[in-house]
N, C-alpha and C positions, 0 to 999 in steps of 0.2 A: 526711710524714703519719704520725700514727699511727694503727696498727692495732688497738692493744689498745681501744680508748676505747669502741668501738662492735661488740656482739652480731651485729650484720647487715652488715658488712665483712668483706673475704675481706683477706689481704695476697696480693701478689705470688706468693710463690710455694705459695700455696693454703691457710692454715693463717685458722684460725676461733680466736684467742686466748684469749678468754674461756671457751670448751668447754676449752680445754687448760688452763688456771687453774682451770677445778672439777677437772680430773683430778687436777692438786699437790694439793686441797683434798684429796681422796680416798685420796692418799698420806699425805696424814698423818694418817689417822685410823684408830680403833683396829683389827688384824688380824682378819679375817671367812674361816672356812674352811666349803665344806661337802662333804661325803661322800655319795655316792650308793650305795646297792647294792640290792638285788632289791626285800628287803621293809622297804623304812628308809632313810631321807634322815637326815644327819646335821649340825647345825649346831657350829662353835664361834668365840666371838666373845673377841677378849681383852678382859680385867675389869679397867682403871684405876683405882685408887685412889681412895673419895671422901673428902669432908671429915667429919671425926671427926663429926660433931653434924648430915651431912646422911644421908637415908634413902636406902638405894641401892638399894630397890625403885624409886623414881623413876629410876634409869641402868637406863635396856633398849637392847639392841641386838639383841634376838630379841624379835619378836610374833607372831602371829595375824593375817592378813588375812581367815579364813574356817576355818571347821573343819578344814576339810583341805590349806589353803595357810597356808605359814609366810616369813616376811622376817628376813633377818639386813641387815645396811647398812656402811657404814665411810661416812664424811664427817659431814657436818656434823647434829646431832640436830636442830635445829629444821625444817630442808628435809625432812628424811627422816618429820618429824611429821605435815606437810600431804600429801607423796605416801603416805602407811599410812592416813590419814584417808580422802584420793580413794578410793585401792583399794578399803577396806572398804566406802564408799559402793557400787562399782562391783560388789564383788558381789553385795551384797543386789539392787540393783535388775536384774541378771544373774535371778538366783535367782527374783526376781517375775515379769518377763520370760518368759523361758523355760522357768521349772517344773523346771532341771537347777544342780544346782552348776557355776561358775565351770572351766572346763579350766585347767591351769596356765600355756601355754603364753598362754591369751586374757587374762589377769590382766597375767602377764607383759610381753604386746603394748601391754599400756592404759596400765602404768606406762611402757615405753619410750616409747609414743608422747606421754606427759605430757611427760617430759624431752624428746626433739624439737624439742617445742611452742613451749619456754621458749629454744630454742639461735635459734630463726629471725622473733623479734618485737623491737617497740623497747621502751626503756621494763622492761625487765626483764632478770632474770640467769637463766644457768643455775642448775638444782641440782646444788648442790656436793656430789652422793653417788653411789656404785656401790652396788647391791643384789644379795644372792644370794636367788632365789625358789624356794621348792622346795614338795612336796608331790606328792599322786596322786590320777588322774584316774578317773570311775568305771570303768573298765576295771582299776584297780589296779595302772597302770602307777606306778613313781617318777620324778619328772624336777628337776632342778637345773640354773636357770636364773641368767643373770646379765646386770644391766644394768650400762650408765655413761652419766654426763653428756650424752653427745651422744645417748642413745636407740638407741642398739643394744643387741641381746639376743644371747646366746648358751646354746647348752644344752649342757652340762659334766655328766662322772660325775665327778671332782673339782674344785673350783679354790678361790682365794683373794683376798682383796680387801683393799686399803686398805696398812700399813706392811709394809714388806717384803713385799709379793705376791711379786714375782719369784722369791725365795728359798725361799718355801715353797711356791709353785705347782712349781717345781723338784724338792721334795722330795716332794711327792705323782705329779709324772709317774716317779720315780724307784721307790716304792713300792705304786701302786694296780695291781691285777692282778685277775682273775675270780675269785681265790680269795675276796679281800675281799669282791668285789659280790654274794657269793652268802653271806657271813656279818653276821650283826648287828654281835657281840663286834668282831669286825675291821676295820669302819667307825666304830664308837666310839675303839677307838685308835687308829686312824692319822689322826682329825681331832685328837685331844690330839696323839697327837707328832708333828702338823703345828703344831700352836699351839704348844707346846714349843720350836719350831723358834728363836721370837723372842719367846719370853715367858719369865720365869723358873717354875722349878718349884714348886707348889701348887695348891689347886683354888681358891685365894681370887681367882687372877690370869685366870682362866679361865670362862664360861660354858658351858656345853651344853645345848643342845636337843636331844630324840630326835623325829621324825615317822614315826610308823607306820602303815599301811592302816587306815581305819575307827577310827584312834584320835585323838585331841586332842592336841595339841603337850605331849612331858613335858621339863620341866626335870629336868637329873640334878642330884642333891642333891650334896656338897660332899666326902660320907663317899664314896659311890660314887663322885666322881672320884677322889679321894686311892687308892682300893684300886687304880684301873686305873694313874696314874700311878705306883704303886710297884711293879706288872709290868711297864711300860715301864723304869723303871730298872735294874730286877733282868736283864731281858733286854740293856739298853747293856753293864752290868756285865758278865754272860757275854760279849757279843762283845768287849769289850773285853781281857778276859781270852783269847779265842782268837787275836784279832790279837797279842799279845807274846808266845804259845807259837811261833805261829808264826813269829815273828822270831829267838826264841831258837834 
């Protein structure tokens, strides 16, 4: 028998196929990092090449579900259209509701439990995307969250999503420390030279979004990546220069 064929078959020894086929989906999609520190949630998503004659305001992989929550994604753009669509529905009517902005963690819940939804019915497929959700709740805490395919959530002060995760999540538990989470400047660069890690150097190949307390989601402009990536090089350059004294 086969297992892959059908969403609602377990095999043998316990594996859900189709959940683990959005995960590869998720793998190959473009790298999602984001940065948490006190007063600042940080996004960075890598920036694929578009076609000379297409508008590449149309390619986002950072939005807006709500003034104060923001979506970064890796997987597949069209799946990832209809679950930012639901949200956005979810918080307005949240918002009516209740008469309180969305918590981040309860946004969070609603999309994981969308993707669940979709892992345990016939007749349909998983969503082939992981999401990083971040933003702050009125208390003005920061929080960065993370889905996948199968509908679980986790809440992370760094992590990464989609090609090469493994390697750059590696590289942020290797470099994030309290110094960072209590600096703006310092979760700015250590999401570039987490992107860095597998993207080549420019601000062309790179997006970034900042999230700040009581502020609207800002895209950094092109010129302000380029100045912080040229102090990330300038500092490789010094270590590198310390490592061969020291061998000398």
């Amino acid at each position: 028998m086969s297992y892959d064929t059908a969403i609602t078959v377990f095999s043998p020894d316990g594996h859900l196929f189709q959940v683990e086929y959005a995960q590869e989906a998720v793998k190959k999609g473009s790298t999602a990092v984001g940065v948490r520190g006190k007063d600042i949630v940080v996004l960075g998503v890598e920036k694929k090449a578009v076609a000379m004659l297409q508008d590449d305001r149309t390619v986002r992989k950072i939005c807006s579900l709500d003034d104060h929550v923001s979506m970064a994604f890796a997987g597949l753009t069209a799946d990832a259209r209809v679950l930012i669509q639901k949200a956005r529905v979810e918080c307005q009517s949240y918002k009516l509701t209740v008469e309180d902005p969305v918590t981040v963690e309860y946004i969070t819940r609603y999309i994981a439990n969308l993707q669940q939804k979709y892992t345990q019915g016939r007749g349909r497929r998983p969503f082939g995307l992981s999401a990083l959700i971040v933003g702050f709740d009125y208390d003005g805490t920061s929080h960065l969250y993370q889905t996948d395919p199968s509908g679980t959530y986790h809440e992370w002060k760094a992590n990464a999503i989609g090609r090469s995760a493994n390697s750059v999540r590696e590289f942020l538990e290797k470099n994030y420390n309290d110094d960072i989470f209590n600096s703006d400047a310092a979760c700015v660069k250590l999401c570039i030279r987490a992107l860095l890690e597998v993207v080549q150097s420019g601000a062309k190949n790179v997006e970034i979004a900042v999230a700040r307390r009581n502020r609207p989601l800002e895209m950094l402009k092109a010129e302000e990546i380029e100045v912080i990536m040229a102090e990330i090089e300038k500092e490789n350059e010094a270590e590198a220069e310390k490592k061969s004294q020291k061998k000398i």
